[in-house]
KEPARO-287091 format. One record per residue (C-alpha): residue in three letters; x, y, z. Coordinates in nm, 4 decimals. Example, Ala and Ser with C-alpha at 12.3 -4.5 7.8 and 13.67 -1.06 7.14 Angstrom:
BEGIN
R residu        x        y        z
R    ala   1.2300  -0.4500   0.7800
R    ser   1.3670  -0.1060   0.7140
END
This chain:
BEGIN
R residu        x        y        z
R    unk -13.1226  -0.8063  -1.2430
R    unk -12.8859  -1.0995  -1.1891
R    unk -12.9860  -1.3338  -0.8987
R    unk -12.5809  -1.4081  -0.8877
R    unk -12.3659  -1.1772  -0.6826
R    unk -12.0462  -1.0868  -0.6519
R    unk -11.8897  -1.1868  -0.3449
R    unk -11.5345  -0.9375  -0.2674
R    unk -11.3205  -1.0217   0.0235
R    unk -11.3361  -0.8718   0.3268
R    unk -11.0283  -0.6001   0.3826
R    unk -10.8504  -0.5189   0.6326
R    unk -11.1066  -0.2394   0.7604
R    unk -11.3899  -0.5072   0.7618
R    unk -11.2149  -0.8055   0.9262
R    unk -11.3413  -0.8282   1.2586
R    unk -11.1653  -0.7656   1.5688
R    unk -10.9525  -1.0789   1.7229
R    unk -10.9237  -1.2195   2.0541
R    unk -10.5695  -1.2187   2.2043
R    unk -10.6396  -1.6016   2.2265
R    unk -10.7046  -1.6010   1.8175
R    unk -10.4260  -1.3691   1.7937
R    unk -10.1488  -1.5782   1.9764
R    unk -10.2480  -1.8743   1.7617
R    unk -10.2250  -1.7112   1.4595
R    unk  -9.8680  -1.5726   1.5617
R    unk  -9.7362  -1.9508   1.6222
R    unk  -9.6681  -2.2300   1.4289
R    unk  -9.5055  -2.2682   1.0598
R    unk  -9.8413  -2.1022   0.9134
R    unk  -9.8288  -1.7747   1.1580
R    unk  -9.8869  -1.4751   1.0050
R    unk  -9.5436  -1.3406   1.0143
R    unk  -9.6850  -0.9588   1.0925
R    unk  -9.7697  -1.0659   1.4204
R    unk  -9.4476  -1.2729   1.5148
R    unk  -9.3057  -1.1019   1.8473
R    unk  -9.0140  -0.8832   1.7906
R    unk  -8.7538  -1.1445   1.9412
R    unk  -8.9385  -1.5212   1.8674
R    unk  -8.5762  -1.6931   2.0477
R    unk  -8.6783  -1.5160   2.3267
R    unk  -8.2785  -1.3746   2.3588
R    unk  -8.3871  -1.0185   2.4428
R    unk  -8.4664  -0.8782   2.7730
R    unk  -8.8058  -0.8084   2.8836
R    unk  -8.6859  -0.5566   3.1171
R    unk  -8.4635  -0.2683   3.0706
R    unk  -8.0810  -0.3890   3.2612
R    unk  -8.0807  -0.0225   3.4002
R    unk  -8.3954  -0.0536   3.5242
R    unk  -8.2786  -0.3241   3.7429
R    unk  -8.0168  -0.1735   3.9331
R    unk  -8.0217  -0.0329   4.2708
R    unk  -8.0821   0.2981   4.2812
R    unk  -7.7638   0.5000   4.4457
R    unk  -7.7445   0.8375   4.6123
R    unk  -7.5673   1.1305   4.4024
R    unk  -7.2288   1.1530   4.7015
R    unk  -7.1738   0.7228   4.5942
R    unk  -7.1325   0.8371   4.2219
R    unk  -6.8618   1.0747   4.3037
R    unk  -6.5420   0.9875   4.3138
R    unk  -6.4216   0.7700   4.6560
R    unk  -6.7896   0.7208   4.7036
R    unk  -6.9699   0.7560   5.0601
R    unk  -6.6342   0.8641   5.2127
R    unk  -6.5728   1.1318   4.9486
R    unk  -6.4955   1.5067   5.1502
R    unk  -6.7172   1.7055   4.9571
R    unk  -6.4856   2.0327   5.1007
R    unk  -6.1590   1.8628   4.9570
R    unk  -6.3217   1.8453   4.6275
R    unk  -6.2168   2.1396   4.3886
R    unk  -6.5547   2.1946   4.2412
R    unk  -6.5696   2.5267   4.0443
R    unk  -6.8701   2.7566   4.1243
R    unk  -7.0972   2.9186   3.8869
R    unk  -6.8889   3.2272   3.8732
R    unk  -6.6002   3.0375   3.8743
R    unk  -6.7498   2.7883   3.5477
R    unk  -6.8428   3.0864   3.3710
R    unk  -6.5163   3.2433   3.4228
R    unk  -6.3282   2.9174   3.3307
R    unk  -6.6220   2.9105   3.0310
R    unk  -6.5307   3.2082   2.9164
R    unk  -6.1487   3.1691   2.8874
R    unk  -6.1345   2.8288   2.7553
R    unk  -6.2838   3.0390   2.4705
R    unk  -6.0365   3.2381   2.4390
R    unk  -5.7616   3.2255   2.2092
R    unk  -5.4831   3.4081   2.5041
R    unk  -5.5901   3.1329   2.7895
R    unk  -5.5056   2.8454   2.4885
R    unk  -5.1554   2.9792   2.4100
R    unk  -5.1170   3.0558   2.8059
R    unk  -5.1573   2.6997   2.8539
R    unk  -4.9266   2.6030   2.5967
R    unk  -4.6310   2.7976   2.7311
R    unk  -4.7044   2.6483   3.0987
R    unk  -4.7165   2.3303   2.9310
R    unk  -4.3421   2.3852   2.7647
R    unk  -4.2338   2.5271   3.0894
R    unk  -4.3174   2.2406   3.2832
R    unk  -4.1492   2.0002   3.0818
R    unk  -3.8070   2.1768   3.0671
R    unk  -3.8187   2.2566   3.4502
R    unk  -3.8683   1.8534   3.4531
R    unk  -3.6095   1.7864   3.1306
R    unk  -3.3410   2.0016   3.2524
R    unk  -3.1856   1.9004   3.5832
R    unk  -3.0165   2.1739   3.7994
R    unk  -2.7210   2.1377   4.0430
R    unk  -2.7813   2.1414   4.3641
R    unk  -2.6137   2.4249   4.6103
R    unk  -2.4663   2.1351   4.8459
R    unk  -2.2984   2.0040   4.5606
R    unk  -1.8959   2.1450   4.6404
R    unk  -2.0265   2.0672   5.0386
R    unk  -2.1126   1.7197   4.9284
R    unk  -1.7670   1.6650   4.6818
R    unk  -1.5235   1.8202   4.9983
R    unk  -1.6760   1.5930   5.2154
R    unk  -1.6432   1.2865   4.9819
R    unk  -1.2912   1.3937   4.9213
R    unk  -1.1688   1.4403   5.2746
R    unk  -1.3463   1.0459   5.3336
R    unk  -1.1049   0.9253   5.0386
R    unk  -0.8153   1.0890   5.2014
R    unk  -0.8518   0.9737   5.5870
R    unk  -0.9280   0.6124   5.3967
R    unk  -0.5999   0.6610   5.2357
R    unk  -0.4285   0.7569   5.5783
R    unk  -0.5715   0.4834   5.7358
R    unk  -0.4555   0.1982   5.4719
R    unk  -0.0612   0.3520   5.5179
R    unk  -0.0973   0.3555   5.8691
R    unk  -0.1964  -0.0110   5.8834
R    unk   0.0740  -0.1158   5.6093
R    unk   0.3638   0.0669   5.8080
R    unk   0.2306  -0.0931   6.1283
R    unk   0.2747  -0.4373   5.9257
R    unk   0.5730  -0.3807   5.7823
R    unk   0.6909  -0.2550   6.1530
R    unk   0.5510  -0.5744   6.3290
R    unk   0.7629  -0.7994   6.0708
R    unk   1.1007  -0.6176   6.1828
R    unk   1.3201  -0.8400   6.4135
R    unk   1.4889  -0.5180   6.5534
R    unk   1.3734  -0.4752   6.9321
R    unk   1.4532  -0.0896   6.8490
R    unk   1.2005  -0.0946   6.6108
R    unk   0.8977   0.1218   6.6469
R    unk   0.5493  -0.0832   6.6156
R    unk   0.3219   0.1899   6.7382
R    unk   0.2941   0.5830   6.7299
R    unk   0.1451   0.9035   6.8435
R    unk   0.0246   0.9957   7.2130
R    unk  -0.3238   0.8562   7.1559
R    unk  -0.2455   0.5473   7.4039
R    unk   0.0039   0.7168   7.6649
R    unk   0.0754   1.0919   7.7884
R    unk   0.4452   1.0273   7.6414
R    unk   0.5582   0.8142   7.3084
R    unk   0.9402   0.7412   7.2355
R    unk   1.0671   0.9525   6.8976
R    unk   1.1084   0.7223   6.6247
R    unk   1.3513   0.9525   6.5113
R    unk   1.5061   0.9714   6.8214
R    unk   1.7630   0.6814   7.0034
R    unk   1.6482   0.3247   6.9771
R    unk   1.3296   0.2283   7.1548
R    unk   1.4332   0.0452   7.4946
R    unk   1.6967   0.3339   7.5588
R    unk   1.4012   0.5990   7.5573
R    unk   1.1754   0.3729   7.7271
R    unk   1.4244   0.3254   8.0132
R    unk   1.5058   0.6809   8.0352
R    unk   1.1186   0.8135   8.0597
R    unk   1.0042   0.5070   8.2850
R    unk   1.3363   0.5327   8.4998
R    unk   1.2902   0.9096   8.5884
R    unk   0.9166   0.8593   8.6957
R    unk   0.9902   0.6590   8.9893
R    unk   1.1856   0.8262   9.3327
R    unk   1.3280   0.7316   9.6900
R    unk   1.1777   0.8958   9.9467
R    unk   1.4647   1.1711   9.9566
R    unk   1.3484   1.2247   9.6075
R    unk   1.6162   1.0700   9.4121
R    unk   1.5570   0.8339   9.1439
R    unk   1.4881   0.5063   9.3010
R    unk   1.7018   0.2995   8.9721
R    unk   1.9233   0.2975   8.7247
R    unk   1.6995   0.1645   8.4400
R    unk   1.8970   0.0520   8.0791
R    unk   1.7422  -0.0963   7.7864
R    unk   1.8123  -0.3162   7.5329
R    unk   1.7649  -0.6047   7.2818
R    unk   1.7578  -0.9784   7.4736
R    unk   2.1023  -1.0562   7.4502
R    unk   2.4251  -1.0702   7.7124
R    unk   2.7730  -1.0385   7.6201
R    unk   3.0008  -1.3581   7.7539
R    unk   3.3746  -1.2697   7.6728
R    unk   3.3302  -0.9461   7.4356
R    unk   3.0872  -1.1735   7.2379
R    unk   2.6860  -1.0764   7.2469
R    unk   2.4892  -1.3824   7.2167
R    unk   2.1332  -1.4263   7.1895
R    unk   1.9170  -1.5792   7.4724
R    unk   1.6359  -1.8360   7.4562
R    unk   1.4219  -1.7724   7.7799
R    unk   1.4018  -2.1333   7.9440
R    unk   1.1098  -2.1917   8.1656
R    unk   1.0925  -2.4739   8.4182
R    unk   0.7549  -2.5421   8.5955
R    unk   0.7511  -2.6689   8.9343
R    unk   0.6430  -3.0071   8.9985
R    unk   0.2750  -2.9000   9.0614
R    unk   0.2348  -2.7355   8.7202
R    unk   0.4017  -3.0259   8.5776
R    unk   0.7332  -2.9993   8.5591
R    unk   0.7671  -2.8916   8.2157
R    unk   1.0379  -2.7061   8.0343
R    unk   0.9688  -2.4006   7.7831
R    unk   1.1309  -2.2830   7.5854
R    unk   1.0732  -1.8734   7.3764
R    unk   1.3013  -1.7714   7.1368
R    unk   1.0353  -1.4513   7.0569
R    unk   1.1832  -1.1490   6.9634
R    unk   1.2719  -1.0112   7.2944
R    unk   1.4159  -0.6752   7.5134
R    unk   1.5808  -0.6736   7.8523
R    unk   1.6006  -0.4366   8.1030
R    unk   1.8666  -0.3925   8.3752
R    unk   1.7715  -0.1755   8.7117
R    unk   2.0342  -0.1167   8.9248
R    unk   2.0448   0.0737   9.2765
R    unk   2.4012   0.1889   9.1980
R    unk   2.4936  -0.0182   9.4763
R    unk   2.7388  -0.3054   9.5635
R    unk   2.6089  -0.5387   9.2824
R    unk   2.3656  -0.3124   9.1583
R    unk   2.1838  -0.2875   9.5258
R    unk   1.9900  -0.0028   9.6121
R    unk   2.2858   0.2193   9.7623
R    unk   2.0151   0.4239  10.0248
R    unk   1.7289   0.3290  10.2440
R    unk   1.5762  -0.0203  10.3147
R    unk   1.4187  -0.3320  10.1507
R    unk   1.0772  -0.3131  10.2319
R    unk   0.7770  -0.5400  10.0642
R    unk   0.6670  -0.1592   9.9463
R    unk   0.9441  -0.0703   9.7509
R    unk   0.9248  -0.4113   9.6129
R    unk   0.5757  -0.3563   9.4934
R    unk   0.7212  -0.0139   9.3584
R    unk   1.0257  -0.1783   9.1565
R    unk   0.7688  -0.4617   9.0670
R    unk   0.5140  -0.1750   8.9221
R    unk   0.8318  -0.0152   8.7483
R    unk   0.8856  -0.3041   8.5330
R    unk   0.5117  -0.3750   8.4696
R    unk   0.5140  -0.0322   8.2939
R    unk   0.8670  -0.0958   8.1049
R    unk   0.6976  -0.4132   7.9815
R    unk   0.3601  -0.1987   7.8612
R    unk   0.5775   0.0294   7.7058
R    unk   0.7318  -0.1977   7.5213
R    unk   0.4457  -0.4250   7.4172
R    unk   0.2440  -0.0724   7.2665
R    unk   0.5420   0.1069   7.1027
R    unk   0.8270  -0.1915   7.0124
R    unk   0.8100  -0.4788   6.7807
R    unk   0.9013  -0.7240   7.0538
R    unk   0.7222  -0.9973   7.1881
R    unk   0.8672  -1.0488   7.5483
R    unk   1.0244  -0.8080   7.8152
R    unk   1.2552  -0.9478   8.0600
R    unk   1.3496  -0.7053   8.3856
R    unk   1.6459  -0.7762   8.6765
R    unk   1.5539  -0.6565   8.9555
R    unk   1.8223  -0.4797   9.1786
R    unk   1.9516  -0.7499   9.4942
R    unk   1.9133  -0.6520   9.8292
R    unk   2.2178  -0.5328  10.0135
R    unk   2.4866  -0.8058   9.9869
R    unk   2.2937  -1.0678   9.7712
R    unk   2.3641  -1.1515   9.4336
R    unk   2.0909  -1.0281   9.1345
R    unk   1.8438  -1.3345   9.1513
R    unk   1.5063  -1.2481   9.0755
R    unk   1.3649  -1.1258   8.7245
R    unk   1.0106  -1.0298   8.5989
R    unk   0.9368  -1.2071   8.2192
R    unk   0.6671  -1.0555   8.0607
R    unk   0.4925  -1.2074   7.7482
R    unk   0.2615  -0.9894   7.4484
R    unk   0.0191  -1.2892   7.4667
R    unk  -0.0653  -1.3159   7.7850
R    unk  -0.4285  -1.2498   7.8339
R    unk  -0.3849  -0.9745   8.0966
R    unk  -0.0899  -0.7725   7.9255
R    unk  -0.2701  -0.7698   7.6180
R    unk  -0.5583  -0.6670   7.7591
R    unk  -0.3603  -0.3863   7.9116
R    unk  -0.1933  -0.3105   7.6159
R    unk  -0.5520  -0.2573   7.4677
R    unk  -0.6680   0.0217   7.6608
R    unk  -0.4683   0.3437   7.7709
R    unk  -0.1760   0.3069   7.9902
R    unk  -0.3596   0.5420   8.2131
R    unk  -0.6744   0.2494   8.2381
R    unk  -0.4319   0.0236   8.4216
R    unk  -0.1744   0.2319   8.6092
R    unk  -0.2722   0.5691   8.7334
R    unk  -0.1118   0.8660   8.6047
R    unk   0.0969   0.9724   8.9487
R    unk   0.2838   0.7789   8.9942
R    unk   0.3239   0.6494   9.3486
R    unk   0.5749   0.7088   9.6471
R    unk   0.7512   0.4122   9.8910
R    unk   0.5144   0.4933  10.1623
R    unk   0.2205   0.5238   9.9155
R    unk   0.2336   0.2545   9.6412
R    unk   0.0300   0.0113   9.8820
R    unk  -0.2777   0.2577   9.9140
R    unk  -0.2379   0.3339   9.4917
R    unk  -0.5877   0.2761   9.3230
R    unk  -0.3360   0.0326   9.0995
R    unk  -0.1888  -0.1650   9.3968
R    unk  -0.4031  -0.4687   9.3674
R    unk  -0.3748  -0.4658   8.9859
R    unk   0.0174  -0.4265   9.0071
R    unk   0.0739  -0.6886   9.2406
R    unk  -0.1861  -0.9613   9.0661
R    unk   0.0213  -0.9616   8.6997
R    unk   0.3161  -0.9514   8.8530
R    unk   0.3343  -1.2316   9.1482
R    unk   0.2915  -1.5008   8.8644
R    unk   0.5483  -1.3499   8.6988
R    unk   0.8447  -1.3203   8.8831
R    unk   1.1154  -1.6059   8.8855
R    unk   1.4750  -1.6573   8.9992
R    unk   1.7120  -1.6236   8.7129
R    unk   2.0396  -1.7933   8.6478
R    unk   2.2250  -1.8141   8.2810
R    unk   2.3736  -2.0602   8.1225
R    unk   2.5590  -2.1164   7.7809
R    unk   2.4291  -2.3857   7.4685
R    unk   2.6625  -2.6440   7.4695
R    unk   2.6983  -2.6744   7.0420
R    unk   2.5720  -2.2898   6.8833
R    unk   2.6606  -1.9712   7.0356
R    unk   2.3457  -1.9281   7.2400
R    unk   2.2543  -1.8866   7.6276
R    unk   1.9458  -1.9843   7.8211
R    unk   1.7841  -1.7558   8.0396
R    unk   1.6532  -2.0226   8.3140
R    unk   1.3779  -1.8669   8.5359
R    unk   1.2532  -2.0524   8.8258
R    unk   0.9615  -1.9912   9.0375
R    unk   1.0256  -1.8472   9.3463
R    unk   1.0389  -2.0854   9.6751
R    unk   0.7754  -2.0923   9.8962
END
């Protein structure tokens, strides 16, 4: 027997058991053992699991909407309901049924119908275009009407402003004014009260018809001034039928003065809404044995007359119209005799010295 023995390493059964100290030395350093290297030596990987850290939530916060879902608005199927729904998406019928709802859908979207209002809707749209039409016509011939230099002319029609209208087809304007305004107005015996004619602003000296320039002359307190209007213009004559066109029956009275003063207003409204002109001059009739001195001169631009003119005749003089005795108790009375005291003068005429022309020179009245 051989004193020399044979030495074999010990394996892996026979090593004995290591420490975790022995082990962690063994797994560091550039001689570790590279069995027992951790799985992740850069340390990148977690040591916990990421869902693991999150906060636990209830089963209504992972619906939809969360905490505030309505579990009764939700359309969740039952188990009868899931099995039935099981069974047909199964079934070859409930596919091709879905397929034709599916084409259906898209031509009900694809194809666009025609509404039933549609004719409603084109009338309507079509009547709009028409009164548009109207209404551009209207205001062309109104235009056209205001650029005339005929007093005769018609500016205005229809009875949308005034009970009556003068006939544009009828005699010229101030003659049908005259007439309608003329018969309105009576004497207590229930004749008419005056003669009323109508015409353009002109006066005829020896057979000749010149045209008048109204001359204005302020008094000293408004400044003595002179003004001159050479506007296109209509005149009115009322005469009583009397001596010098005096009122033949009855007597002057301040009522029938307010009456012949209301006359005129409404000549002068007349001719402002219906006639191309831009002033209205009116004689008043004399009293017995006087000469014709006083006159009424109305202007378009003159705040209160075109207010007037603005509104319905009815708005400023009342539709009756009033008596001798009554016309100072009229619901008008006060209007009537406020436009018209600042616009009464004493008349007188007198002829150009160079062109054939007269002025028309108004004076206020004395005090």
């Amino acid at each position: 027997m051989s004193d020399e023995q044979t030495i074999q390493p010990p394996g892996d059964d026979d090593a004995p058991e290591a420490t975790p100290a022995a082990a962690r030395e063994r797994s560091i350093g550039p001689d570790a053992d590279p069995r027992l290297r951790p799985p992740d030596p850069a340390g990148t990987q977690p040591k916990w699991d990421p869902d693991e850290l999150l906060p636990h939530r209830a089963a209504d916060e992972r619906r939809p909407g969360g905490a505030l879902w309505d579990p009764s608005a939700t359309d969740a199927p039952s188990e009868d309901d899931r099995d039935v729904v099981g069974a047909g998406d199964e079934s070859p019928i409930a596919d091709e049924d879905r397929e034709d709802a599916g084409v259906g859908v898209a031509a009900a979207v694809s194809t666009p119908r025609a509404s039933r209002y549609s004719p409603r809707f084109q009338f309507a749209l079509g009547a709009l275009l028409a009164v548009g039409a109207a209404g551009i016509v209207l205001l062309v011939a109104v235009l056209v009407g205001n650029g005339d230099s005929s007093s005769s002319s018609l500016a205005h029609s229809g009875p949308s402003w005034s009970k009556w209208a003068p006939n544009p087809n009828g005699a010229d304007g101030p003659t049908q004014i005259a007439d309608h305004v003329g018969h309105e107005y009576r004497l207590p015996n229930g004749k008419q009260l005056v003669a009323v004619t109508g015409g353009p602003l002109q006066i005829d000296v020896g057979g000749v018809s010149l045209p008048v320039t109204v001359a204005l002359r302020e008094s000293a307190a408004q400044g003595g001034d002179i003004k001159l209007f050479n506007g296109n213009g209509v005149l009115f004559r009322m005469c009583g039928l009397g001596e010098k066109c005096a009122i033949a029956q009855g007597k002057a009275s301040t009522s029938r003065h307010l009456l012949l003063r209301r006359e005129a207003l409404e000549l002068a409204l007349y001719s402002f809404r219906y006639l191309a002109v831009d002033e209205a001059v009116v004689f008043l009739p004399p009293r017995k044995g006087q000469d014709p001195t006083q006159a009424l001169f109305f202007r378009r631009e003159d705040s209160d007359l075109r207010n007037a003119v603005a509104r319905p005749l009815d708005a400023t003089l009342v539709r009756e119209t009033p008596s001798v005795s009554g016309v100072t108790r009229s619901p008008d009375a006060q209007l009537v005799q406020t436009i018209t005291t600042s616009k009464l003068f004493t008349f007188s005429f007198t002829q150009a010295n160079q062109d054939a022309r007269a002025f028309l020179v108004l004076d206020p009245l004395p005090n």
